[in-house]
C-alpha positions as CSV (number, residue, x, y, z in Angstrom):
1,X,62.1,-81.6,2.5
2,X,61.4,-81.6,-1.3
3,X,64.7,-81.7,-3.6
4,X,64.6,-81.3,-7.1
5,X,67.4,-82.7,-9.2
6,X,65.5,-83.4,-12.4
7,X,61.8,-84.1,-14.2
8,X,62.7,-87.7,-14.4
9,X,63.4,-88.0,-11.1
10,X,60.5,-86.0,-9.6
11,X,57.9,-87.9,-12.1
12,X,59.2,-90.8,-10.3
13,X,58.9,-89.6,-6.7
14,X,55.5,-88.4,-7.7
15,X,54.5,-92.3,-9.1
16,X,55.9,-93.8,-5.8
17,X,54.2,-91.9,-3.4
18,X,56.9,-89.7,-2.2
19,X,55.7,-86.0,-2.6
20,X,52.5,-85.0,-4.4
21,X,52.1,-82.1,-6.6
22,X,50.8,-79.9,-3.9
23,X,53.4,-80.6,-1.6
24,X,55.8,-79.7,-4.9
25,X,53.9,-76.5,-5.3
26,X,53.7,-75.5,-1.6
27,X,57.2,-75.8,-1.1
28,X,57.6,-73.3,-3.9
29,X,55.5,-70.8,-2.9
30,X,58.0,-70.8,0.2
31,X,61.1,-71.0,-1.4
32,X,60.1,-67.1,-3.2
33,X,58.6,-66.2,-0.2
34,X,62.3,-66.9,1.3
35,X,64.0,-65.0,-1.5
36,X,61.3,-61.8,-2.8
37,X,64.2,-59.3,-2.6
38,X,65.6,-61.2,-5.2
39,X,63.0,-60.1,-7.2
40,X,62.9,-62.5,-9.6
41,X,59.0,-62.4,-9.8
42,X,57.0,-60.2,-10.6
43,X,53.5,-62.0,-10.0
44,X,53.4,-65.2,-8.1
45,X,50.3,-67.2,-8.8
46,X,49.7,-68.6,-5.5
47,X,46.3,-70.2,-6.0
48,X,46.0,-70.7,-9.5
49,X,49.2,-72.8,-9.2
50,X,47.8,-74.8,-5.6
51,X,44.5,-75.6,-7.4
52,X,45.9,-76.8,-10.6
53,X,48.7,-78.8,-8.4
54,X,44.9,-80.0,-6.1
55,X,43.8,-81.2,-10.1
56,X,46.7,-83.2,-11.0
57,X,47.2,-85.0,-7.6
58,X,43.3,-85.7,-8.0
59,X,43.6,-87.0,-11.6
60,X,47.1,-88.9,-11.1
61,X,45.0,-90.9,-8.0
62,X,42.0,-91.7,-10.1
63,X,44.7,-93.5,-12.9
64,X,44.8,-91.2,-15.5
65,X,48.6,-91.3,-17.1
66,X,50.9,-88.5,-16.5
67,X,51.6,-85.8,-19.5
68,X,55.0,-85.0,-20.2
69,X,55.8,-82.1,-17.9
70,X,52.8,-83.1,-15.4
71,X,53.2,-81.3,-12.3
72,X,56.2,-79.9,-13.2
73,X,56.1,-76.1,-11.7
74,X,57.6,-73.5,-14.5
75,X,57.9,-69.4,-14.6
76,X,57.1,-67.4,-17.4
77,X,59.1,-64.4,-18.3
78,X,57.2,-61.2,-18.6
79,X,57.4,-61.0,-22.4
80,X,55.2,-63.9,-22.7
81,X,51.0,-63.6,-22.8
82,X,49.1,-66.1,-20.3
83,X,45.5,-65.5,-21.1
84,X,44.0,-63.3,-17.6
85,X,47.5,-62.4,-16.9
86,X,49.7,-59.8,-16.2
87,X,52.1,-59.1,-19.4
88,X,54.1,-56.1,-19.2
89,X,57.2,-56.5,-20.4
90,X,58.4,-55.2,-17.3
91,X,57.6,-51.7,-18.5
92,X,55.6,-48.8,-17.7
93,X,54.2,-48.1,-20.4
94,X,52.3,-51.7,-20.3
95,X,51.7,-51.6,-16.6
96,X,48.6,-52.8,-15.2
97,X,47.8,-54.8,-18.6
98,X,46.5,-58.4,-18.8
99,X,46.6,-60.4,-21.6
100,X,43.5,-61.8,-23.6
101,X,44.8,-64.6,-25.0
102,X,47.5,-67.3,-24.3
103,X,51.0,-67.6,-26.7
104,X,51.4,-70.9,-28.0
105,X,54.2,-72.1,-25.7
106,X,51.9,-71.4,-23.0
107,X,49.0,-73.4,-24.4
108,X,51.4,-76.4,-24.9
109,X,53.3,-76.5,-21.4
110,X,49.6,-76.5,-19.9
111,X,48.4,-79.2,-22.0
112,X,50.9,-81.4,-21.0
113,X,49.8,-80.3,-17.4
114,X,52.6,-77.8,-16.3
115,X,52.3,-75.8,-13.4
116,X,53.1,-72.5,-14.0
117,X,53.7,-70.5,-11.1
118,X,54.3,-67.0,-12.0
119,X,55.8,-63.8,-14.4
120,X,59.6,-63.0,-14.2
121,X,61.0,-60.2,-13.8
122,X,63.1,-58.7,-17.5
123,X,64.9,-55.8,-18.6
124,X,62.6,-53.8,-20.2
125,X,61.2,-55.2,-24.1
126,X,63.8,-57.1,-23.4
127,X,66.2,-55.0,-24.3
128,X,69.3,-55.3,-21.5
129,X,72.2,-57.2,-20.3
130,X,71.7,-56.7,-17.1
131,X,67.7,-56.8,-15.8
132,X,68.5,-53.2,-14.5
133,X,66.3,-51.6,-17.6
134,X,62.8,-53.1,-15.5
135,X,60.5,-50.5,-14.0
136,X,59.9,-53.3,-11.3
137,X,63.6,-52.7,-10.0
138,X,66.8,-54.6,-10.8
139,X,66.9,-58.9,-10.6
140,X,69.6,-60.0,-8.0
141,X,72.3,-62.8,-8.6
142,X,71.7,-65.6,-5.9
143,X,75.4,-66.5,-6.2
144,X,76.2,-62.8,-5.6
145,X,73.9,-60.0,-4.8
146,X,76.1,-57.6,-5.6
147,X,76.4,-58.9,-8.9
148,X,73.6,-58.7,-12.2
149,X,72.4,-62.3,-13.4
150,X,72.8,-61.4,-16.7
151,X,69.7,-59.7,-19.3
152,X,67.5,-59.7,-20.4
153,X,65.9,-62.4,-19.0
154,X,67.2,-62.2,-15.9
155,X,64.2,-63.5,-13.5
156,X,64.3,-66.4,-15.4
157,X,67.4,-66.9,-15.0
158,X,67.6,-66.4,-11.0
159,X,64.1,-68.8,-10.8
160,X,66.1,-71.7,-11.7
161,X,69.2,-70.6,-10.2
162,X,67.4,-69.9,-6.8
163,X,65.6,-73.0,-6.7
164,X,62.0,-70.7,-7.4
165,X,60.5,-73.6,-10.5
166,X,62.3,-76.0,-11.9
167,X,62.2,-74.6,-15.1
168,X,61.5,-71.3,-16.9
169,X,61.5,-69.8,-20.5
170,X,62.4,-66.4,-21.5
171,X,63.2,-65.0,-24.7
172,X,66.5,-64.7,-26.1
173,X,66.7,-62.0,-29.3
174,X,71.0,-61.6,-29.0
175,X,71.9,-63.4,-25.9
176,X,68.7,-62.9,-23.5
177,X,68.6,-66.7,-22.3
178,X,72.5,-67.7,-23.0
179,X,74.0,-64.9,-21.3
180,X,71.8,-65.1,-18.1
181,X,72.5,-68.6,-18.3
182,X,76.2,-68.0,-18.3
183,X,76.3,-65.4,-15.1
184,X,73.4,-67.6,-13.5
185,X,75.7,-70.9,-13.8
186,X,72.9,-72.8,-15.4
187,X,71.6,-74.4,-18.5
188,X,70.1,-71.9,-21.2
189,X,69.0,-73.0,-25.2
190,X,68.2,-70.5,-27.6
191,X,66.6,-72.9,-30.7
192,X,66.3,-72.2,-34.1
193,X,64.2,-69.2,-35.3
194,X,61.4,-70.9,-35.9
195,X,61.5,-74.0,-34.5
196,X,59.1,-72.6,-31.7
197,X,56.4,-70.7,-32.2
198,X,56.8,-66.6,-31.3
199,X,52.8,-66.4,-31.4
200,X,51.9,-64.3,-28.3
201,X,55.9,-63.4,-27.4
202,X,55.9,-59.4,-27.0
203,X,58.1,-58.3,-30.4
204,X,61.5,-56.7,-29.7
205,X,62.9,-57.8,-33.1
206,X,61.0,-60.1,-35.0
207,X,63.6,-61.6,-37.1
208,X,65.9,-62.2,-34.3
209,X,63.7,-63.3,-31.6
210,X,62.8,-66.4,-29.9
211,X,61.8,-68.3,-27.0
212,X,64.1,-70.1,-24.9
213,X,64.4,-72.0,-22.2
214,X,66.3,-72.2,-18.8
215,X,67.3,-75.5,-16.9
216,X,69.6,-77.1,-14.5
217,X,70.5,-79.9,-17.0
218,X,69.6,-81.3,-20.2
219,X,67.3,-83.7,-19.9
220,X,65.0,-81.4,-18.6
221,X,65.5,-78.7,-21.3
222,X,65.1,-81.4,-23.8
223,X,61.8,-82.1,-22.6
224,X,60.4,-78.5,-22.3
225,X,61.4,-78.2,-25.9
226,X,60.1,-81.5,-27.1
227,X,56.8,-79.9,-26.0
228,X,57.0,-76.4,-26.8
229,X,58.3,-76.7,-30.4
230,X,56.8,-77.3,-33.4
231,X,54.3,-76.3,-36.3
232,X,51.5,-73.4,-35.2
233,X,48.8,-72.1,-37.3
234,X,49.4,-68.9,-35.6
235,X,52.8,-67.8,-36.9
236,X,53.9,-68.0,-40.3
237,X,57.8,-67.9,-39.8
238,X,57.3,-70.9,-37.5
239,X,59.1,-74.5,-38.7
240,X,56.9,-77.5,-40.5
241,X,60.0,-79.7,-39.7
242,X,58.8,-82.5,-37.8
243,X,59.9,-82.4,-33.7
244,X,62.5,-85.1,-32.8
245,X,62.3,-86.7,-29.8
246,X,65.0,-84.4,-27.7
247,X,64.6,-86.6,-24.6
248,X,64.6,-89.7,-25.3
249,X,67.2,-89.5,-27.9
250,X,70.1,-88.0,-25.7
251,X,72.5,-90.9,-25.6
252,X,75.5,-90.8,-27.6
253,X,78.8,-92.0,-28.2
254,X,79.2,-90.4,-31.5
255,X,82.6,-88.6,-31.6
256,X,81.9,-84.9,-32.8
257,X,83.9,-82.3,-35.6
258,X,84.3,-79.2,-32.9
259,X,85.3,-75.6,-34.8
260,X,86.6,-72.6,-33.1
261,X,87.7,-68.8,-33.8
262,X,91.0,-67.8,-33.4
263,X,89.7,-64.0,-33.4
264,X,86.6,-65.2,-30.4
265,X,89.4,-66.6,-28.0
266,X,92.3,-64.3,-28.5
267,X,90.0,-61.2,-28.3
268,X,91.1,-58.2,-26.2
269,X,87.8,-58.1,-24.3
270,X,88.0,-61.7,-23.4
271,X,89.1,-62.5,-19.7
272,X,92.1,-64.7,-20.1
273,X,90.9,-66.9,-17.2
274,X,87.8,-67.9,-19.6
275,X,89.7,-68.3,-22.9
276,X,92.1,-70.9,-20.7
277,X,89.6,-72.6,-19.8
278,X,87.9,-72.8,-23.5
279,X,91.2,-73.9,-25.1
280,X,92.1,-76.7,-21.7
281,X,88.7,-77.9,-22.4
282,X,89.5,-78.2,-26.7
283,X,92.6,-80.4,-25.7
284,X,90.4,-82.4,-23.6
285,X,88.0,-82.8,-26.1
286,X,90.7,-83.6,-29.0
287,X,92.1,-86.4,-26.2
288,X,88.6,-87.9,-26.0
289,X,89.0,-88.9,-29.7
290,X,86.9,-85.5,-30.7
291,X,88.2,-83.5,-33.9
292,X,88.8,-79.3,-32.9
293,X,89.9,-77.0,-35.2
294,X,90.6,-73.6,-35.4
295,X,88.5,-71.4,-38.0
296,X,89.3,-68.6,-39.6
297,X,86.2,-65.7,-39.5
298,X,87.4,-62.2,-40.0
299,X,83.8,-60.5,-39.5
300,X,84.0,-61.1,-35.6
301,X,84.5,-57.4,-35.3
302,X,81.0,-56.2,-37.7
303,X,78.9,-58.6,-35.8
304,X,77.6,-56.3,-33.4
305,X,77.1,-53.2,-35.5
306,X,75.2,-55.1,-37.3
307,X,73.1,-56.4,-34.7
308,X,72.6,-53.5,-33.1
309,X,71.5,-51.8,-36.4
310,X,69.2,-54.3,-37.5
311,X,67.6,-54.8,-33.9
312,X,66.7,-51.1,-33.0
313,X,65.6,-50.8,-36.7
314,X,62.9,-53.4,-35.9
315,X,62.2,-52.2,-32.1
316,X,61.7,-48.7,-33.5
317,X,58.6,-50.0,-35.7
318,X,57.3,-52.7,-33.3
319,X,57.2,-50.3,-30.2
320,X,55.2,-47.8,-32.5
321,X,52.4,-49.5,-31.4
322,X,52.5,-48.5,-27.5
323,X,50.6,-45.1,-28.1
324,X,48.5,-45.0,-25.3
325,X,45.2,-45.1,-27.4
326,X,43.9,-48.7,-27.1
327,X,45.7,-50.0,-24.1
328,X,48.4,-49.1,-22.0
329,X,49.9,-46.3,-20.0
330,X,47.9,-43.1,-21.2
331,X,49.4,-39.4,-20.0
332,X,47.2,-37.7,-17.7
333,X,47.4,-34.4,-19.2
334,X,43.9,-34.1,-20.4
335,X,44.6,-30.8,-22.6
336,X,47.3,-32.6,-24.6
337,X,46.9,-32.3,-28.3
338,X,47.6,-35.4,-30.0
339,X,51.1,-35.5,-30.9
340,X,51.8,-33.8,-27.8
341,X,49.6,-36.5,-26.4
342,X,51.9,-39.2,-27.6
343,X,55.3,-37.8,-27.0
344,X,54.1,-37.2,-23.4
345,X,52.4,-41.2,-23.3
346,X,55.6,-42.8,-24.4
347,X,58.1,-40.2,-23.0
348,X,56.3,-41.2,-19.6
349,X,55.5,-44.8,-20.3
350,X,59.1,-46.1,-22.0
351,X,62.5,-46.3,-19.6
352,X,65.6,-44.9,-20.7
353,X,67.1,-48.1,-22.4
354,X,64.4,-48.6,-24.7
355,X,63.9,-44.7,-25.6
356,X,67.7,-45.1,-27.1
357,X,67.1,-48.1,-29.2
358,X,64.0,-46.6,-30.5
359,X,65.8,-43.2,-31.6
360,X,68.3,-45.1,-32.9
361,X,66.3,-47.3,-34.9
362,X,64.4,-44.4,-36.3
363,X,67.6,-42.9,-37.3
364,X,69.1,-45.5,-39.0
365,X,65.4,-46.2,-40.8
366,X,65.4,-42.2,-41.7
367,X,65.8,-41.8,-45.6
368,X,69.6,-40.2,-45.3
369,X,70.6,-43.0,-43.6
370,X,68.8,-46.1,-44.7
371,X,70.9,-47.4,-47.1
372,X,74.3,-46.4,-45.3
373,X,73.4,-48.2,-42.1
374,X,70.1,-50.5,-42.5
375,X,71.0,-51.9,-46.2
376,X,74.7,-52.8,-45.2
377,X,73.8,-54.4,-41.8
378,X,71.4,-56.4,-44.1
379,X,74.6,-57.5,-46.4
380,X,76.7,-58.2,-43.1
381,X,73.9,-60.7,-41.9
382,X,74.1,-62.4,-45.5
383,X,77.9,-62.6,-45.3
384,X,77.8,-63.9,-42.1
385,X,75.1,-66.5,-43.0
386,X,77.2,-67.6,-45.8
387,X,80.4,-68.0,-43.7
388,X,78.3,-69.6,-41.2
389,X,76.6,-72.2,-43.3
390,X,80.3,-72.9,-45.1
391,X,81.9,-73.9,-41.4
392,X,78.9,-76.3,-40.7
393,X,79.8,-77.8,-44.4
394,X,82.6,-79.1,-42.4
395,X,82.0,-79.1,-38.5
396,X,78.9,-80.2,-36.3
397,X,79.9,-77.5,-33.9
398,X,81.2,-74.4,-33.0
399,X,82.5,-73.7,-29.6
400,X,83.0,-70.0,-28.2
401,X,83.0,-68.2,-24.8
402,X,79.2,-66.9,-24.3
403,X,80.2,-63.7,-22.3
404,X,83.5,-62.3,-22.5
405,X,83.2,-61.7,-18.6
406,X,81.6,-63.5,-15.4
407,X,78.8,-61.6,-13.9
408,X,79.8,-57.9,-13.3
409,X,78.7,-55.5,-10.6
410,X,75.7,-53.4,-10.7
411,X,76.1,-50.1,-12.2
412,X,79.5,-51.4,-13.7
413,X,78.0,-50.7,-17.4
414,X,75.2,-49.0,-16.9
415,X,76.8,-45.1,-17.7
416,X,78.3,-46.8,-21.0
417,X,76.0,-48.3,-23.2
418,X,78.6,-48.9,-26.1
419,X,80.5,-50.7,-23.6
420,X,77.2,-52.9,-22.5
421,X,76.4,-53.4,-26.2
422,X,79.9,-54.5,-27.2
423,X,79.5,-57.1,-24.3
424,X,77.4,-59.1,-27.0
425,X,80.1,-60.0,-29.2
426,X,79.6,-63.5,-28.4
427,X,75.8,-64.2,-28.5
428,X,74.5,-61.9,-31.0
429,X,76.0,-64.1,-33.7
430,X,73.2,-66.9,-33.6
431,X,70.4,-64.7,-33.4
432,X,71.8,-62.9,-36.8
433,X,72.5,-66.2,-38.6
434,X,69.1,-68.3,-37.1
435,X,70.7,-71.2,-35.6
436,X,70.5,-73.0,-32.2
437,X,73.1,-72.0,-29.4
438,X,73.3,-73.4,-26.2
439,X,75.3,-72.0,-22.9
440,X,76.6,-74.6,-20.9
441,X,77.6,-73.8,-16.6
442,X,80.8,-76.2,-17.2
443,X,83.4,-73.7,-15.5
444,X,84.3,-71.7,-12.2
445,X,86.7,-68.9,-12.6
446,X,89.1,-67.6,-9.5
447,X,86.6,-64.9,-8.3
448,X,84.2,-67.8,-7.7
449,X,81.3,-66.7,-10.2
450,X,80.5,-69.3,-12.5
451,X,80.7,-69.3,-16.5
452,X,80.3,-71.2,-19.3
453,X,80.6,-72.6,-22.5
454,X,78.5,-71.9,-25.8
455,X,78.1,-74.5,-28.4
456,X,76.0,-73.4,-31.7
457,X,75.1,-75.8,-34.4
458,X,73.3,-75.8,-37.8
459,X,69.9,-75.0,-37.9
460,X,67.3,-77.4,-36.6
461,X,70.2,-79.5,-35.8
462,X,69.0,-79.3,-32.4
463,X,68.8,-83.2,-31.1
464,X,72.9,-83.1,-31.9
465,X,73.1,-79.6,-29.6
466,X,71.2,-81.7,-26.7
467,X,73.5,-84.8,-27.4
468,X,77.1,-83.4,-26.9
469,X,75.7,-80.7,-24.4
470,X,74.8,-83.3,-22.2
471,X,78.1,-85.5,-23.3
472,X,79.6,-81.9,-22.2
473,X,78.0,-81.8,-18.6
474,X,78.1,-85.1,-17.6
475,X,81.8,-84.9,-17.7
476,X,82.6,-81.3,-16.5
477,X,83.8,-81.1,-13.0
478,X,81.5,-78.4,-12.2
C-alpha cells in the first residue's frame, strides 16, 4: 500500500519505479471513498485527476523531467475558481455555479503538473470557526468526530489530516488556515498579504485575505509556496519581491531572537494546559542557546473589535454583488418586484452566519456610525501595525498559542457568536497587521486533541518562518 510521508520522498518512489502516479491517484480516490461522511469534499474529480495522473506517468516514461509538484495530488478549497468547476463558496446562494476562469494559484500548481483532485468543503464565504456555516453540512474531525476541525477552511484541513491529498490550500482572512491547522494537528502558513496572488479567490475581506496552505511538514509547504507565490499581472496588491527558494533553503543553525506577550499567555480564555506548554517550550528554546523575551502589547484586548469591524465592513460591500441577476441562486417568485426580488434572492440564497456579518457591516458603514466604529478600527489597525513593526525592530519572531482551546464540540459555540468571534483573539492579529504566521502541530494536550504553536514574523520574512518552523518540528516530540 501507498504511504505518503513527504513530496521528496514520493518524487523519489515515483523516479525508482515504486508507485506511479496513477497508482498515487487511485489510492486516493479510495481513501475519500473510505471517509465521505467526513465530508471534507465537496466534488471529487475522479477522472479528470486519473487522466492527468495517465499524462504524467506517460510523459515521466518518455524522459521528460519532473516539475516541482509533478504528480503530487492537492484539494482546493471551495473559495478558489478552477476554470469548468464548481465554485460555490459552499453557499446557496452560489450553488450550481462553475467558474469561467482559473485563479492564479490554480494556474501555477497545474503548470508544475499538480494533480488536483477535488473542492473542499468551507464555512460559508469563509466566514466560520467551525465549517458548520456550509450549506453542504458540517466537516468532521478525523481525530474526533464529535469534534469541529476548526473554520473556515475546515475540508482542507481534514484532507490532509485524513490522508485525502497530500496537500491542500484554503484561504485564511483571521485564522481560516492556522486555526484548522491547530484543531487538525497539522501544518498550516498563512503568507504575507500579497505575497501570493488573491486573483480568482472569492472576496470575504479584501484587505485581510489570502491564500494559504495546509501540510503535514514543512518541506512540503515550502514547496507549494515556492510555486504559488509571486508577481501576477492579475492583481495589483500582489508583491514584486522576488520568491526565495523556500525549499531548498530550509537548513539552519542560526540561533533566533523569540518574543512573547505576557497579556496572550496569561489570558483568562487561554486553557492553562496550552499556555504550559507555550512557556516549557520558551525554556527549552532559551536552553538551546535561543534568546525569548517577554513583550509588553497592551492592545491584545481591541484586536478583535477591530477585526471584526473592519472585516464585516468589507464583506457587507463584496457580497453586494450576489443579487441573483447575472448568476447565482435567483428566487422563484416570479411576481417579485425588484427590491422585493432581491431581499427574497439573498434572504433565500445567504445562511445565517454570513446574513450577520453583512448587517453588521452595513451598520457600521451607515453614516451615524462610520466614524465611531469603521474610522477607529482603522486607527487600531495603524497602532497595531506600528507596535508590530517596533517588536520586529528587535525580535525575528513572535511566539503565541493559535487557539485559546483544542478542538471543541459541535454546537458548543454555535448559539453564541460573541463567544465564537472572541475565539480569534489569537489569529486575527496577522491578518490586521499583513505579516506571515504559521501554526505548528508541536503539542498533545490531556484530552488527547492535538494543538499547536503559532510563530508570526515580519513581512515577507517568510524563508526565516519555514527555517525555525521546521527547526521547531524536527525537534517536537509530537
Amino acid at each position: 500500500m501507498f504511504d505518503y510521508s513527504s513530496i521528496e520522498q514520493y518524487h523519489a518512489q515515483l523516479q525508482e519505479g515504486k508507485v506511479t502516479c496513477l497508482q498515487v491517484v487511485e489510492y486516493y480516490l479510495g481513501q475519500i471513498r473510505s471517509t465521505t461522511h467526513l465530508n471534507a469534499f465537496i466534488e471529487v474529480y475522479a477522472e479528470e485527476a486519473i487522466a492527468k495522473a495517465k499524462q504524467l506517468d506517460e510523459q515521466r516514461a518518455a524522459g521528460k523531467p519532473p516539475r516541482k509538484l509533478h504528480g503530487v495530488v492537492t484539494g482546493l478549497k471551495d473559495v478558489i475558481a478552477h476554470k469548468d468547476h464548481q465554485l460555490s463558496a459552499s453557499s446557496g446562494i452560489l450553488k450550481g455555479f462553475s467558474s469561467i476562469y482559473s485563479a492564479t494559484v490554480v494556474e501555477r500548481l497545474l503548470a508544475e503538473e499538480a494533480i488536483i483532485i477535488g473542492n473542499l468543503n468551507c464555512d460559508e464565504f469563509a466566514m466560520g470557526s467551525t465549517n458548520e456555516n456550509s450549506v453542504y453540512g458540517k466537516v468532521l474531525n478525523a481525530l474526533d468526530e464529535t469534534k469541529v476541525p476548526g473554520g473556515s477552511s475546515g475540508g482542507s484541513a481534514v484532507a490532509v489530516q485524513a490522508g485525502l491529498c497530500m496537500v491542500s490550500l484554503g484561504s485564511d482572512t483571521g485564522g481560516s488556515v492556522r486555526q484548522p491547522a491547530d484543531f487538525c494537528g497539522i501544518v498550516g502558513l498563512k503568507p504575507t498579504y500579497g505575497r501570493i496572488s488573491r486573483y480568482g479567490l472569492i472576496a470575504y475581506a479584501s484587505s485581510f485575505d489570502q491564500v494559504g496552505i495546509f501540510g503535514n511538514n514543512i518541506p512540503d509547504v515550502a514547496q507549494v509556496l515556492e510555486v504559488i507565490a509571486g508577481a501576477d499581472e492579475f492583481d495589483s496588491t500582489v508583491s514584486h519581491k522576488e520568491v526565495e527558494a523556500y525549499a531548498t533553503s530550509l537548513a539552519t543553525d542560526k540561533k533566533f531572537r523569540f518574543a512573547y506577550f505576557e497579556e496572550a499567555l496569561n489570558h483568562p480564555s487561554l486553557d492553562p494546559e496550552i499556555s504550559a506548554a507555550i512557556k516549557t517550550l520558551a525554556e527549552k528554546l532559551i536552553n538551546e542557546g535561543h534568546e525569548v523575551k517577554p513583550v509588553q502589547f497592551d492592545l491584545l484586548d481591541y484586536i478583535v473589535p477591530a477585526y471584526y469591524i473592519l472585516t464585516t465592513a468589507e464583506a457587507s460591500s463584496n457580497l453586494s454583488r450576489f443579487d441573483g441577476v447575472k448568476f447565482g441562486h435567483r428566487t422563484a417568485n416570479k411576481e417579485a418586484e425588484l427590491t422585493e426580488f432581491y431581499e427574497l434572492t439573498r434572504s433565500e440564497g445567504f445562511g445565517k452566519e454570513v446574513k450577520r456579518r453583512i448587517m453588521l457591516g452595513t451598520f457600521v458603514l451607515s453614516a451615524g456610525y462610520y466614524d465611531a466604529y469603521f474610522t477607529r478600527a482603522q486607527q487600531v489597525r495603524q497602532l497595531l501595525c506600528d507596535k508590530t513593526k517596533a517588536v520586529f525592530n528587535n525580535y525575528d519572531f513572535i511566539i503565541m498559542p493559535t487557539s485559546p482551546t483544542t478542538a471543541f464540540s459541535f454546537g458548543e459555540k454555535m448559539d453564541d457568536p460573541i463567544a465564537m468571534y472572541l475565539a480569534d483573539i489569537y489569529t486575527v492579529m496577522a491578518n490586521l497587521v499583513g505579516v506571515p504566521a504559521i501554526s505548528l502541530p508541536l503539542f498533545k494536550h490531556s484530552n488527547g486533541m492535538p494543538f499547536g504553536l503559532q510563530v508570526m514574523a515580519d513581512r515577507f520574512r517568510e524563508l526565516p518562518l519555514l527555517q525555525v518552523s521546521d527547526q521547531l518540528m524536527k525537534a517536537s516530540q509530537f
